[in-house]
N, C-alpha and C positions, 0 to 999 in steps of 0.2 A: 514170762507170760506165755502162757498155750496157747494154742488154738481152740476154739470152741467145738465142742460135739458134736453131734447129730441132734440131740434131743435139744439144745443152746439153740440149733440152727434152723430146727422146724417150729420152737417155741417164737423165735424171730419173725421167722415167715409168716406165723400167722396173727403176731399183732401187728403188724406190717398192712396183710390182709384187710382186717378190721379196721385199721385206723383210715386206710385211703382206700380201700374196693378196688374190685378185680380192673373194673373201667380204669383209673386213674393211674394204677401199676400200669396197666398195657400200654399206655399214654407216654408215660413216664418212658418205659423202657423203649418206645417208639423214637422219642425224644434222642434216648442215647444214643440209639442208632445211626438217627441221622447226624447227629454231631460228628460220631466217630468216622463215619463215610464222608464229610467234610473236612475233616483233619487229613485222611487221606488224599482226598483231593489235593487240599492244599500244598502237603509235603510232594507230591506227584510235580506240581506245577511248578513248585522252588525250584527240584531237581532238574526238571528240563531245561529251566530259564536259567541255570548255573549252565549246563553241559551247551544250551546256544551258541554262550558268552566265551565259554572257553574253547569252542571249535571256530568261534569268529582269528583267533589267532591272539600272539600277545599287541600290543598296543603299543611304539615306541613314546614314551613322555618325556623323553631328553628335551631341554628347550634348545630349541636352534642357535642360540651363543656357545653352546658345551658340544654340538655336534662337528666331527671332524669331519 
């Protein structure tokens, strides 16, 4: 399978256009945007709250009957 042309991709574009108007695209891709700036967010916040946890130090979980 190829890739699609130029003419395949403007022919797209503009039944795209006509089917939903310039409004509803910009809406749309407004949408994507802010999702994608939420993902990041959220991978941002994992990684800090991992690097917290593991400058906290390790944890000993021996139970005090196994400890010498």
């Amino acid at each position: 399978m190829h890739a699609p042309g130029p003419m395949q991709l403007l022919l797209i574009a503009i039944v795209l256009l006509v089917l939903f108007g310039r409004g509803k695209i910009a809406n749309m891709m407004g949408e994507v945007g802010k999702g994608i700036t939420a993902f990041k967010k959220g991978i941002k916040d994992g990684t800090d709250e991992i690097e917290k946890t593991s400058a906290d130090g390790a944890k000993d979980v021996t139970p005090e009957k196994e400890k010498v």
